[in-house]
Structure formats: structure tokens, C-alpha cells
N, C-alpha and C positions, 0 to 999 in steps of 0.2 A: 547788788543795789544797796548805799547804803537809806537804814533805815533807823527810825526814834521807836523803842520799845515805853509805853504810859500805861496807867492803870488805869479803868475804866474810869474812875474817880478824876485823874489825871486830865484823860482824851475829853471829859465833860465839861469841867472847868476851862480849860483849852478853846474850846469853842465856845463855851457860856460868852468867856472875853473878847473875843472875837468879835462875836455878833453883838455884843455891848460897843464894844468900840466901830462897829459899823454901825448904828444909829438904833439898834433893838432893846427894847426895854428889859429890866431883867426876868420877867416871864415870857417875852415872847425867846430870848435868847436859850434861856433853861428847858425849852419846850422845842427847839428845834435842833438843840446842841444833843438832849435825849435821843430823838431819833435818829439822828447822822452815827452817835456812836451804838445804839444797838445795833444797825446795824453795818456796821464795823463788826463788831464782836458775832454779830451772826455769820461771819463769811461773806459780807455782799461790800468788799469794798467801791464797788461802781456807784454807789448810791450810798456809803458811809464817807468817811472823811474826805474823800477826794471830793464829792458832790455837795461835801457841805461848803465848797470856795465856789458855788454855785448860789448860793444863799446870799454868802456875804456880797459876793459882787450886785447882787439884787439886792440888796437892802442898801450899800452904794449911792446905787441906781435911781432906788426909787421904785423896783418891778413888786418887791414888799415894804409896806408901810410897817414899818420897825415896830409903832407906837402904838397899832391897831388894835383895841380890844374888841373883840369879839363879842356881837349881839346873839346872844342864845331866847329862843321864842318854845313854848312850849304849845303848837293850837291844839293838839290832843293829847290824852295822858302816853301813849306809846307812842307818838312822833316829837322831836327833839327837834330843831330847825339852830344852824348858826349862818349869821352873814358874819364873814370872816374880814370882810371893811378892809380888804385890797391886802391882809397881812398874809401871813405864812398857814398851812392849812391846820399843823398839829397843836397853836392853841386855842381852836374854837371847838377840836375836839374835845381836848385834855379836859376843857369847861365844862362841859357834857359829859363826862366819861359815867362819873360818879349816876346822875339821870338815868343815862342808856341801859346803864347796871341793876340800878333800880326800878326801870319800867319791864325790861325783860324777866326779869324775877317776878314782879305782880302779874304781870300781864301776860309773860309767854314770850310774847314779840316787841321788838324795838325798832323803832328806824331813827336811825340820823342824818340828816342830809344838809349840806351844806354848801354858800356859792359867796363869788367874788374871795376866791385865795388863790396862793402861789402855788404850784407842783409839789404835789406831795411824799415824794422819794419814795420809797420803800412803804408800796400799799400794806403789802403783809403786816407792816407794823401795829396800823389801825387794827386789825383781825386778830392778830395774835395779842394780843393785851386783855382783848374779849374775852379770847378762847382760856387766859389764863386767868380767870374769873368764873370759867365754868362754862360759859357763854358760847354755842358754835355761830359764828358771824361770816358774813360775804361782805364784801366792800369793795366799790369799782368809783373810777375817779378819770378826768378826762385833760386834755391839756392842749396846746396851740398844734394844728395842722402838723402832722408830721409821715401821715402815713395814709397811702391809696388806697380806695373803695374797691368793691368789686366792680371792675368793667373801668375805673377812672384810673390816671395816671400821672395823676396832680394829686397831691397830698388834700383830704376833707378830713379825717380823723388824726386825735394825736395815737399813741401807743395805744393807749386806754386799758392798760391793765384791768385784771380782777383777781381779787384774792379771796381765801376761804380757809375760815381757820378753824379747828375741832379742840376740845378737851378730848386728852389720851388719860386714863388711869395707871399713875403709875412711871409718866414720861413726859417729854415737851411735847405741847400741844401739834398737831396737823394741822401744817400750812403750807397751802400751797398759793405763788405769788406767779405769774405769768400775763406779760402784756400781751397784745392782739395780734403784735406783728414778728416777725422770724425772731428778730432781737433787740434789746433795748437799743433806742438812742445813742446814749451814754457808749454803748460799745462802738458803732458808728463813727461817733466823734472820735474817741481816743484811738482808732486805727488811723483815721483822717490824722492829726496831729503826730503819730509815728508813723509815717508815709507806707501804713501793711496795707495790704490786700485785706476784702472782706470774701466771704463764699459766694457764693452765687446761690439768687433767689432772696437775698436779701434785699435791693432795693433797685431801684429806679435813677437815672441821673435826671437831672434837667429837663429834658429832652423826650426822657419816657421809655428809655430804653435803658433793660438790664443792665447793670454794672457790679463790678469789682472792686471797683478804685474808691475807696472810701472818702476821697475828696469827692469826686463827685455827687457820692450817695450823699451826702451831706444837701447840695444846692438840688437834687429830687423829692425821691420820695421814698418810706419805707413800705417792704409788702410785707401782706399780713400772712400766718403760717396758714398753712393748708388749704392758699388758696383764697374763693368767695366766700369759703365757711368760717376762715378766722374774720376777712370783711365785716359777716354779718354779725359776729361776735362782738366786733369792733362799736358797730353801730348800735347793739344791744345795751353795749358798757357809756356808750356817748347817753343816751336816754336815762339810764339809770341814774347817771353821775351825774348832766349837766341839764335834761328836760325834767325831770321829777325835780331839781333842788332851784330851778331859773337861773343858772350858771350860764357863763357862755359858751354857746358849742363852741368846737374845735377849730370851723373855720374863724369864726369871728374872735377870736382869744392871740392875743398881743404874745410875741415873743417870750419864750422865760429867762433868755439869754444876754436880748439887745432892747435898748429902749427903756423909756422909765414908766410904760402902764403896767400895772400886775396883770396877767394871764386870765385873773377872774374864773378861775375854774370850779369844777364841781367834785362832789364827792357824795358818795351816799353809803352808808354800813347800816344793813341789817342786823339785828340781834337774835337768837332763839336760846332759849333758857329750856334745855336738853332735858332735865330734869323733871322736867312735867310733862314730858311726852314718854320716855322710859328712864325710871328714875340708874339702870344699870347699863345707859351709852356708852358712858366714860369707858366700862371695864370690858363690855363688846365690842365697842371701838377699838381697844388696847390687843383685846386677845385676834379681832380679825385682821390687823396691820403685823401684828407677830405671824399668823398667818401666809399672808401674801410675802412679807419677806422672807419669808423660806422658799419661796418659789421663785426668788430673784427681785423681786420688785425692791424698786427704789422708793422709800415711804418718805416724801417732802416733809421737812420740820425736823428731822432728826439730827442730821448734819449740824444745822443750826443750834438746835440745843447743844450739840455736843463741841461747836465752834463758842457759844457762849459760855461755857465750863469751861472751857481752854483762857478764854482772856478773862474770866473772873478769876480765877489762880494766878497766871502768868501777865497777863496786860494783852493788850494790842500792839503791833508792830506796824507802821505806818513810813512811805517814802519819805525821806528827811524832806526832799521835797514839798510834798502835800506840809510837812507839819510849817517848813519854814513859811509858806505862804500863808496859814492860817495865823501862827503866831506871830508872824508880821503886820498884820492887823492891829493889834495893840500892845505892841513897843511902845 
């Protein structure tokens, strides 16, 4: 496959133009060009550069308000509140970031919560920025109908991920990032578009009946892993994300693909400032995952780390494809 090797510096700027020349201002373009290429450089290109021509076509479109800044509300000293005024979700965080840091430090706990944004890629992102501030953080975020309830066979929940990030002593922080249902969207799609097969138990067609055919899975529904338990996980992440912040549920949230309303979704990240519950987590955390990896286990977050040391030396290597489409934007 041929492919564009850029340096992180490179892949950011890249996008920065991009979403400038799609109608974003220069903070909201630097704030969403960031998280497309972390992660890239984490290993997750389904939700790095290819996903960021998901951005621009919505900013396009119209499904994010390029120019939106972000209203951040403080009603209590450890609640952070942002209405993201129809834009992209990472800068009503980014607003808040400095806050959230600071309220979990005085206070222990932090919550952020926030409504009316676009899909926010790669939740882990929001968690791990925390975690590498000290900070151990959850954050769950919800998105337009994509995926069936227990017992129903029409789509009521999006994916709804939840992420959970830790400070390690010593290492990249523990993150774990997994949505509600067998597998993301995004993988869905891009089997649909190369005419593969998907496994089975991943979703539903039209119809309500099990499929393969990733065309179809597409015009269904996704199921959720392990059954009514990941459902109710599903529906746990919907409350969190989009009943605590007054976002729009799942069913009632506009396309993030087609059409020019924004999705108006939610997001919500907890903070806990680890250090005042025992001030040596970090180094217990560190030595009980050294631990469990000796016994086989696969410790999420590591990879990543060790995928972001790989492109901060060498760059990122990206489908000429993905790059021509993004740097075709501001020719």
C-alpha cells in the first residue's frame, strides 16, 4: 500500500489546514487536528487520520459549527459544565482542561460534563491527558442510534464507549478505551466499503436478523458484547453522557455522517486526584500491572505508549490516500 511517512509536527499542521480550510477556526482546527493525530501515533488509526475526513466533511456540512466557542459554566467548585454550541467536542474540553485539573487537586473530585457536540473519536483521549497529569479519570460519551438494546432490534443506543485512564509510576498511563458493542462503527463501515465479511454477533441487518454482510450491517443495527450486559452498559454510558450533561439521547441525535444538524451529543469525565487517597498508587499500580503481566495479561495503555515513542522518533505513516483527501482540502 503506498503510503506518506509525516512527523507528528507534520500530521498536525496537515490537519490544522485542513479544518481551516473547511470553515474551522484556528482553535477549533488545532484542538481536533490534536486528537486525530494522537491518535494516529497511538495505534488507533480507525479514529486517527482516516476519521479526521469525517470532521472535515462535517464541518462541510454543517454537522459542526467550525466557529463555535465553547460556553464553560462553573455551578459548583468541582463541577465544570461546557455547552459545546453545536462544534466539535475537544475544544470545550481543552477550555476546561486547566479547571478540571485544578478542582481535582483541591477538591479530590472533578466532574466535566458537557452537551450539544460532535463525536468525539477516541474517548481514551479525554482520560489519558488526565491520567498524565496524575489524575485517574473515567469518561463515557454517547452518539446517534447505532446499536440495539437488550430485547430490541432497532438501533436505541449509539456505541457509547467508556474509557478509564490511571497514572502508572514509571510508564504510560492505563487506559482502557472500549465501546458497548462487539466493535466499533468505523470497522462496520470500512468492511462495508471493501465488500469483507464481518463475524458474526456483530450486528443485525434491517430486518433484525443476524448478518455478515457488512452492507447490510450498516442499514441495521449493532449488537452489544456479551449480550443484555453490554446493553445495560450501553444504557449506563447513555445516562452518564447525555442524561447528567442534557445532551441528546441516542435516539433523538442527528446523523454524524449525513445532513447538516450536529449530533448534539454528550460527554461526561470524572476526575479523582489519586494522591490524596494513597499518596503511593502510582508506584502500586506500576508494580501490580508488572505483576499481572507476568501471568500473560495484556495491560491496555502500553502499546500505545510504546506506538507513541515509535512516531515521535520516526513519524507516522499514513494511506497516500487518507493524506490526499485531507490535503486536498486546502490546495
Amino acid at each position: 500500500m503506498d503510503t506518506v511517512t509525516l512527523t507528528l509536527a507534520e500530521a498536525t499542521a496537515l490537519c490544522e489546514g485542513a479544518a481551516i480550510s473547511a470553515g474551522a477556526s484556528p482553535e477549533v482546527a488545532l484542538s481536533i487536528a490534536r486528537s486525530a493525530v494522537a491518535a494516529e501515533a497511538g495505534g488507533q488509526p480507525s479514529v486517527g487520520l482516516a476519521h479526521f475526513i469525517d470532521y472535515l466533511e462535517a464541518l462541510k456540512a454543517g454537522r459542526i459549527e467550525g466557529k463555535a466557542c465553547p460556553d464553560i459554566t462553573r455551578p459548583a467548585p468541582a463541577i465544570i459544565l461546557s455547552d459545546a454550541k453545536g462544534g466539535a467536542a475537544h475544544p470545550g474540553f481543552d477550555a476546561a482542561f486547566d479547571l478540571i485539573v485544578e478542582a481535582a487537586n483541591e477538591f479530590g473530585l472533578a466532574l466535566f460534563s458537557q452537551k450539544n457536540a460532535y463525536t468525539c473519536g477516541a474517548l481514551g483521549y479525554f482520560a489519558g491527558r488526565l491520567a498524565e497529569k496524575g489524575l485517574a479519570a473515567i469518561a463515557a460519551t454517547n452518539g446517534p442510534a447505532l446499536l440495539a438494546g437488550s430485547g430490541s432490534t432497532k438501533p436505541v443506543y449509539c456505541t457509547n464507549p467508556l474509557a478509564f485512564a490511571a497514572p502508572v509510576a514509571g510508564g504510560p498511563p492505563l487506559i482502557i478505551d472500549q465501546s458497548s458493542s462487539s466493535t466499533a462503527f468505523v470497522n462496520i463501515r470500512n468492511a462495508a466499503k471493501a465488500g469483507k465479511p464481518i463475524p458474526e454477533g456483530w450486528a443485525l441487518d434491517a430486518e433484525g436478523r443476524p448478518t455478515t454482510d457488512a452492507s447490510q450491517a450498516v442499514k441495521g443495527a449493532l449488537l452489544a458484547f456479551g449480550g443484555e450486559r453490554g446493553a445495560n452498559i450501553a444504557l449506563m454510558v447513555e445516562v452518564l453522557a447525555a442524561g447528567i450533561s442534557g445532551a441528546n439521547w441516542s435516539l433523538d441525535a442527528p446523523s454524524f455522517t449525513k445532513g447538516s444538524q450536529s449530533p448534539g451529543t454528550g460527554l461526561t469525565v470524572i476526575a479523582l486526584a489519586t494522591r490524596l487517597v494513597d499518596p503511593g498508587f502510582q508506584t502500586r499500580l506500576a508494580a501490580q500491572l508488572d505483576r499481572l503481566s507476568g501471568h500473560g495479561v495484556h495491560i491496555p495503555g502500553r502499546s500505545k505508549g510504546a506506538a507513541r515513542g515509535r512516531a515521535e522518533a520516526t513519524g507516522i505513516s499514513i494511506p497516500r490516500a487518507v493524506y490526499d483527501r485531507i490535503a486536498g482540502t486546502h490546495r
